[in-house]
C-alpha positions in Angstrom: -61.9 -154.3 -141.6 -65.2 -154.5 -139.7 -63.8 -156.7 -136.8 -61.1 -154.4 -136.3 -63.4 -151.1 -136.1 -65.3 -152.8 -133.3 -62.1 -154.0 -131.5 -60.8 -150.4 -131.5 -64.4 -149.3 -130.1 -64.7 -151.8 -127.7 -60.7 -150.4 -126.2 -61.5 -146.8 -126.3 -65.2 -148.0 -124.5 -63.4 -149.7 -121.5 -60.9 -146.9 -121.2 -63.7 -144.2 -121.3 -65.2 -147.1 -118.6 -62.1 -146.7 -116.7 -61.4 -143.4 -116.5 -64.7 -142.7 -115.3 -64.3 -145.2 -112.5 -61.2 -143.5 -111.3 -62.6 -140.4 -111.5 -65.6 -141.8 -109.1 -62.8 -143.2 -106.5 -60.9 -140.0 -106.5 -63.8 -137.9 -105.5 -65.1 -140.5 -103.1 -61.4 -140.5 -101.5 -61.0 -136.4 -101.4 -64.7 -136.2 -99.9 -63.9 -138.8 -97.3 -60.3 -137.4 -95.9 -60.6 -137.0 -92.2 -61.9 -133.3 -91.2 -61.3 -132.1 -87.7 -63.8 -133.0 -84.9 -65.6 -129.9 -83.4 -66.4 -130.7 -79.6 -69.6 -129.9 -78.3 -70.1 -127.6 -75.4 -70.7 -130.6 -72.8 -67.7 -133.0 -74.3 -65.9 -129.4 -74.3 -66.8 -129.1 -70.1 -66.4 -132.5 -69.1 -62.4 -132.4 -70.0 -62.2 -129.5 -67.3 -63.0 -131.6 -64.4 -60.9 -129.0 -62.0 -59.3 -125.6 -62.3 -56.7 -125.4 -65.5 -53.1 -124.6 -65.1 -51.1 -122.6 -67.3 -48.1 -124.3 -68.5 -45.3 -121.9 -68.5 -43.2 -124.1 -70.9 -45.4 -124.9 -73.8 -42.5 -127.3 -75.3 -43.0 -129.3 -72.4 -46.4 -130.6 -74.6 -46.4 -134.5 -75.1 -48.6 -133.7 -78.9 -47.5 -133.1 -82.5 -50.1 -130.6 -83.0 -49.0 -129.5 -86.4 -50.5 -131.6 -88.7 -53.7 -131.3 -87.1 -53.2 -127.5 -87.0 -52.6 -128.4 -90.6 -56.5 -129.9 -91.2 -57.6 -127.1 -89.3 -56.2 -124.1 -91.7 -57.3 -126.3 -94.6 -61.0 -126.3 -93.3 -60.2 -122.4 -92.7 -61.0 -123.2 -88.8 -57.3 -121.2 -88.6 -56.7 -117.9 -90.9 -53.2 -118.8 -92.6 -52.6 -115.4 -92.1 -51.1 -116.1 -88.7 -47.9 -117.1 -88.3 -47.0 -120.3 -86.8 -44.6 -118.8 -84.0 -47.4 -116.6 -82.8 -50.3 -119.3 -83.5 -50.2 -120.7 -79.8 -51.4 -118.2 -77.3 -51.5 -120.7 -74.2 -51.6 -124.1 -73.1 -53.7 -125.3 -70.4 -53.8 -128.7 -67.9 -56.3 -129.8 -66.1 -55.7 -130.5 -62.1 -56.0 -134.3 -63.1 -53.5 -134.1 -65.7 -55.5 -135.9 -68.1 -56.1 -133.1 -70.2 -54.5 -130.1 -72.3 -56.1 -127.6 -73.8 -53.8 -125.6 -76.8 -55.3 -122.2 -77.1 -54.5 -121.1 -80.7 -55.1 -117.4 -81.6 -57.3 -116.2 -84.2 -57.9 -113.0 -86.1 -60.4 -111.5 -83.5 -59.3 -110.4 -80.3 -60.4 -113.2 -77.4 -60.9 -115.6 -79.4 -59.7 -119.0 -80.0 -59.4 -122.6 -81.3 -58.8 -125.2 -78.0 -57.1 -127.8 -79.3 -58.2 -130.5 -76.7 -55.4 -133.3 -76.1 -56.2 -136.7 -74.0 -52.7 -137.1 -72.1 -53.6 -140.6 -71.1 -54.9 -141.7 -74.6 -52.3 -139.8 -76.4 -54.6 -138.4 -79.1 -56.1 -135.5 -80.1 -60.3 -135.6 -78.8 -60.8 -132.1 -81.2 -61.4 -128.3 -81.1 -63.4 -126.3 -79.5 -63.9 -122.8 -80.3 -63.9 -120.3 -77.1 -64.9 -117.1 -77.5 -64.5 -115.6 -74.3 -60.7 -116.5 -73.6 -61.5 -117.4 -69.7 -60.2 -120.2 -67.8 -60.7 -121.1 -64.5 -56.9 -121.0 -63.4 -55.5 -121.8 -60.1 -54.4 -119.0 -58.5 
């Protein structure tokens, strides 16, 4: 009777062992999930190497923004307040055409989240957030 108390201790000690590992892995996973990269104000410049066009035809975008809009309303970057049909506001090139530039809109007037895309890398570099809504456009 003895050998069996300890064998019944020594099960619900590994699975108390076990679920406390999974539970360490679990957070460790959730704390590491890639969060969206704020650009500094240099990075933010140097992918506006000439004047910035406006794109008249914002389909015409080569990027799936959406799931990184996603990580961006989950870090509250982005109110989900807005809708998604009036979330873009513009879309910029450079005169290079290496970059875009996705102006999303926020809650506050002349203000917004740049989504900054690399056209030749096919990636997304980050956000920036602009608070004075200018671009130097080509006229």
């Amino acid at each position: 009777m003895k050998i069996l108390h300890y064998i019944h201790l020594h099960f619900i000690l590994l699975f108390v062992i076990t679920a406390f590992l999974c539970t360490l892995v679990l957070i460790q996973i959730t704390r590491n999930k890639k969060k969206p990269k704020l650009l500094t104000q240099e990075k933010y410049q140097s992918t506006m190497p000439g004047k910035m066009s406006e794109i008249k035809n914002s389909d015409s975008t080569i990027f799936n923004i959406w799931p990184y809009v996603n990580q961006l309303k989950t870090t509250k970057i982005i109110s989900h307040k807005i809708k998604e049909r009036d979330l873009i506001h513009k879309v910029y090139r450079d005169s290079t055409e290496e970059y875009e530039h996705i102006l999303l809109s926020t809650e506050k007037e002349n203000n917004f989240v740049v989504i900054v895309a690399d056209k030749k890398k096919k990636k997304i570099m980050g956000y920036y957030l602009n608070q004075q809504g200018e671009y130097n456009l080509v006229a």
